[in-house]
C-alpha positions as MATLAB code, in Angstrom:
seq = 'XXXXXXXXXXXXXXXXXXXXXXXXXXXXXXXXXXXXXXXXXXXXXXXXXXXXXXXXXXXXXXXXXXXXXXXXXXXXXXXXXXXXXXXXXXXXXXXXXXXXX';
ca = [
      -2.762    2.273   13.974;
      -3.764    0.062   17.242;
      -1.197   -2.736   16.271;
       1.658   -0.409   16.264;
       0.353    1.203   19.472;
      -0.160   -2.036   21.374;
       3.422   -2.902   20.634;
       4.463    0.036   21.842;
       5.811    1.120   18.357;
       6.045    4.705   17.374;
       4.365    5.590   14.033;
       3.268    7.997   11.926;
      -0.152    7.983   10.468;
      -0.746    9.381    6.726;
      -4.420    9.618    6.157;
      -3.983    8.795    2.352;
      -7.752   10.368    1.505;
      -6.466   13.764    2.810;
      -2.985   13.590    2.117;
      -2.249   10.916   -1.217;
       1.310   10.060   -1.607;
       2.648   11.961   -4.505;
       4.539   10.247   -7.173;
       7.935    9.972   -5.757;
       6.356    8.427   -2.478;
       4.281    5.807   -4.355;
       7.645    4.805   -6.415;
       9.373    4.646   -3.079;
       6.951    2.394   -1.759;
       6.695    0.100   -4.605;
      10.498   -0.168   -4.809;
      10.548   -1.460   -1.425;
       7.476   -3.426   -0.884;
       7.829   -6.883    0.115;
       4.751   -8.006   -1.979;
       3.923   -8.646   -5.212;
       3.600   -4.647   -6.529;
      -0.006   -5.651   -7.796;
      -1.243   -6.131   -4.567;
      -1.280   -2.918   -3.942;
      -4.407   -2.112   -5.962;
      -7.172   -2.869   -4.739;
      -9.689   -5.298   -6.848;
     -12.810   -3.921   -5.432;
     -16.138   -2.646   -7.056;
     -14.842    0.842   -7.934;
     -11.683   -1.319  -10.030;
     -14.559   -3.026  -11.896;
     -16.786   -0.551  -12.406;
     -13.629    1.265  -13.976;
     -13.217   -1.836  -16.258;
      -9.548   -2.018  -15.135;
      -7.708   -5.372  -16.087;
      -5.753   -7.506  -13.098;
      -3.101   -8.381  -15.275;
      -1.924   -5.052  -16.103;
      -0.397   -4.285  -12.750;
       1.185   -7.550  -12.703;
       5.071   -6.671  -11.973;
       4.473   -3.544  -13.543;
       5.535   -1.107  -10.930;
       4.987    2.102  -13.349;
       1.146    0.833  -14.005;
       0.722    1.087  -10.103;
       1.744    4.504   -9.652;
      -0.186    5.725  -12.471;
      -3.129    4.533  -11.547;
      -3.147    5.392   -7.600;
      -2.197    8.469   -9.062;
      -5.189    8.749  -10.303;
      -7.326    6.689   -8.891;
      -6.065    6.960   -4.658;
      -9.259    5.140   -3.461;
      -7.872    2.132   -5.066;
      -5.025    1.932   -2.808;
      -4.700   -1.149   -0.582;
      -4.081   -0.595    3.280;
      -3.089   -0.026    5.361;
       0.709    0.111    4.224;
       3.550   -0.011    6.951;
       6.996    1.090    6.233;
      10.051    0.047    8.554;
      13.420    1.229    7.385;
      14.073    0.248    3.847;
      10.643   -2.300    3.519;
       7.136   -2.230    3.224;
       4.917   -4.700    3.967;
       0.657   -4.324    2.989;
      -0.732   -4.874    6.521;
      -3.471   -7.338    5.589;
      -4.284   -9.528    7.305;
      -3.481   -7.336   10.869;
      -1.477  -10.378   12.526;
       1.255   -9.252    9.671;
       1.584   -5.988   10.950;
       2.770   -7.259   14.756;
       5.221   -9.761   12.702;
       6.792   -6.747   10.176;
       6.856   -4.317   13.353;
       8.699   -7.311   15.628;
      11.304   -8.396   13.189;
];
């Protein structure tokens, strides 16, 4: 991940395509993530073309995992994880804010 590297910031990167979080990982995440839980879906083509509804990932963290169980392509990124939070790192200027604090 550049930003991390131009601050200097070791990281680990998971290449979710390869390697998807498995379901404890994806409950981890949403129980610390700093954003809305829904945001973590993305609302692209392949979430239409699924005929998926918005508003049933709405503070639903359950709904979340079950689907990017499922469905992994529809995971927003890149997520960063310091400590106990998670942040989605869009747009990048976030990530350099999340890593400083």
């Amino acid at each position: 991940m550049a930003v991390a590297e131009d601050l200097g910031v070791e990281h680990d990167t998971v290449l979710y395509m390869k390697e998807p979080p498995d379901r404890e990982t994806l409950e981890h995440i949403v129980s610390i993530l700093e954003d809305p839980v829904e945001d973590l879906v993305r609302k692209d083509s392949r979430f239409k073309k699924l005929d998926l509804n918005p508003d049933d990932y709405v503070d639903n963290p359950q709904a979340v995992v079950d689907l990017l169980l499922q469905q992994k392509a529809l995971m927003q990124r890149p997520v960063v994880i310091r400590g106990d939070k998670a942040i989605i790192g869009r747009p990048k200027a976030r990530i350099a804010e999340f890593l400083a604090g």
